[in-house]
N, C-alpha and C positions, 0 to 999 in steps of 0.2 A: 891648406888652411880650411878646417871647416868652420863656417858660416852660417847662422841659425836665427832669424828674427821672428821675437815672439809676436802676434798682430793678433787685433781686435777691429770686427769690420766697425765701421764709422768713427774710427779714434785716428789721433795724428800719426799713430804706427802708419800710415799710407805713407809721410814724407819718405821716411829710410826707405822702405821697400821701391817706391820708383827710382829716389837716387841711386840703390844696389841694383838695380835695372838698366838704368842709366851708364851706370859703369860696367851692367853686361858681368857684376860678380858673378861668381856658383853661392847661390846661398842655398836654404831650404826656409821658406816663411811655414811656424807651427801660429794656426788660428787657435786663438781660446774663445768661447762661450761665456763672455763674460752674464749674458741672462742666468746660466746655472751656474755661478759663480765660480769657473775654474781659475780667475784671477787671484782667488784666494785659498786655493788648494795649497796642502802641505809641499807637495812637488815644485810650484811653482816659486811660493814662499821661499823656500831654499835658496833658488837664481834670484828671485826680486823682491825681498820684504817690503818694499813701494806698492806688492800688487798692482801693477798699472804696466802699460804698452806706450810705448815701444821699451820691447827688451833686444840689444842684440847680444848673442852670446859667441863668441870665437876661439875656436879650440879648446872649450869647456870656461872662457872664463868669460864673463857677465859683466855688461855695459849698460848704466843706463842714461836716462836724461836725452831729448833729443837732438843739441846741439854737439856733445860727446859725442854722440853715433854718428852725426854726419861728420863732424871733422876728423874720427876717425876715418871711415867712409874716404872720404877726398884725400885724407893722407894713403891711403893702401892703394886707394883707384888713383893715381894725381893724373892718368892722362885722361879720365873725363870731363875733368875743371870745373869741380862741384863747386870750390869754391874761386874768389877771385886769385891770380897769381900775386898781386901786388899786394904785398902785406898789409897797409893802411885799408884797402878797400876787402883782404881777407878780411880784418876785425870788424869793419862794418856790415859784411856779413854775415857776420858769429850775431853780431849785433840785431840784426834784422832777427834770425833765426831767436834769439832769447827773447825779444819783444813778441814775437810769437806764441813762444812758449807763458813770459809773465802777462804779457800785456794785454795779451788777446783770449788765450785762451781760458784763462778764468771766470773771463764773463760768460763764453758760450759755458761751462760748466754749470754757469747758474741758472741758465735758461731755461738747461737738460734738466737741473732736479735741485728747483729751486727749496724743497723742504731740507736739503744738506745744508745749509746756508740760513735758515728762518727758526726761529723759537713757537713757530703755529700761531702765530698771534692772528687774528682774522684779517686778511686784506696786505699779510707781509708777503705773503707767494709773488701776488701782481706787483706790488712794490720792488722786490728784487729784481724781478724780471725787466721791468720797467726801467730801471737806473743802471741794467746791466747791458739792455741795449744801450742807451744814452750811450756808455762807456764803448760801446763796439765800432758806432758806427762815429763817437769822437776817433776811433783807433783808426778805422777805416776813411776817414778825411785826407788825415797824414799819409797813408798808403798810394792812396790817391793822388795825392800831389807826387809822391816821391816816384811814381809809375807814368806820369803823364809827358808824353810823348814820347815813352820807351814800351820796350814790350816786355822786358824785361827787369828787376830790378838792379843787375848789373849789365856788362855789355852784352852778356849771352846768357841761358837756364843754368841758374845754378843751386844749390840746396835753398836756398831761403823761399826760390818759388815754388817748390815743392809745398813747406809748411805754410805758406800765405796760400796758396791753393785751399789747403785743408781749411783755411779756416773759414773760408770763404765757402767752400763744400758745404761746412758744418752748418754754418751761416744758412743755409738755402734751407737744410734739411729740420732744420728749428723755425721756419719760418722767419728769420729774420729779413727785414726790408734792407737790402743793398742797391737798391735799383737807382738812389743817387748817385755815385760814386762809378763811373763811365769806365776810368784806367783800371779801375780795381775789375772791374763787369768783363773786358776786355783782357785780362791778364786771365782770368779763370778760364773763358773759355780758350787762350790760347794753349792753357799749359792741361786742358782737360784732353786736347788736341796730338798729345803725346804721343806714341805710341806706349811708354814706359806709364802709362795712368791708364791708357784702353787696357793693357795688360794687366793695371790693379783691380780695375773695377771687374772685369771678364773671373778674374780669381774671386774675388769678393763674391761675386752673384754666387761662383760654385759654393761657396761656404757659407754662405747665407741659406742656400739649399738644402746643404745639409745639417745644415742647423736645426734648418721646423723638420725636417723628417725625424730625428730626435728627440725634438721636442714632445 
């Protein structure tokens, strides 16, 4: 089976590639340059007219969205226990995983480039920014309760902390204030703790490297 996940450093494409870690897959992660827009290259276009990351592609055919990729993920790998075995608490982890995807990650999108989002109107920039934190760190309460006294969001790592990692990542590298939010502070650093995320960041820096040499 080959195995191909397209990633973009600082995008959620990090959850798949640690959980394809995590299960110890054979993949090959291809990095795009989303500054020189190879997001939107005719090539890539092809596999993902979303232009956007995480792509995974397997044996030529193209997955996207990234709760698909991790449940496929967990269905190919099932002895790494991406997700939970118990059907009810599998759904509530698809569930976690989508809330990541709608719930959260929107608003950090507005943070990143608040003029996507604003009509120029003078003073809408900070306004969005503003109400989009509101929105994060309403997100990040609920997290917080549902992580408090666990280390995990279910009984052991499973994909969902993978992408609440990320957002929480994202969160730090936006300047956003999480520093209320104790079980959420504590879950980052435990899953930054990995060795399957030391492994993403150590790749990340290489491509970041080769990035500005390009540049």
């Amino acid at each position: 089976m080959d195995i191909v996940l397209y990633y973009a450093p600082n995008t959620c494409a990090l959850a798949p590639y640690v959980t394809l870690t995590e299960a110890n897959a054979p993949f090959e992660a291809r990095a795009l340059n989303f500054r020189k827009g190879q997001q939107n290259s005719a090539d890539y276009l092809k596999l993902n007219p979303k232009h956007k990351v995480p792509l995974l592609v397997v044996d030529g055919a193209p997955l996207t969205e990234s709760a698909a990729i991790q449940i496929w993920i967990s269905r190919n790998f099932p002895q790494a226990k991406l997700l939970p075995s118990d059907p009810w608490q599998e759904l509530k982890a698809i569930s976690v995983m989508s809330w990541c995807s709608s719930g959260i990650h929107p608003f950090l999108a507005r943070i990143n480039n608040p003029p996507r989002v604003v009509d120029g109107l003078p003073g809408a920039e900070a306004s969005v920014v503003k109400a989009a934190t509101e929105m994060l760190h309403e997100n990040y309460k609920i997290a917080d309760d549902m992580l408090k006294g666990r280390e995990f969001f279910f009984d052991h790592f499973t994909a969902p902390d993978a992408h609440f990692f990320w957002c929480m990542r994202r969160s730090a590298q936006l300047g956003v204030d999480t520093s209320s939010f104790p079980n959420c502070t504590a879950h980052f650093e435990r899953v930054k703790a990995r060795p399957s995320v030391q492994k993403l960041f150590a790749w990340e820096k290489e491509v970041n490297e080769e990035f500005a040499k390009a540049a």
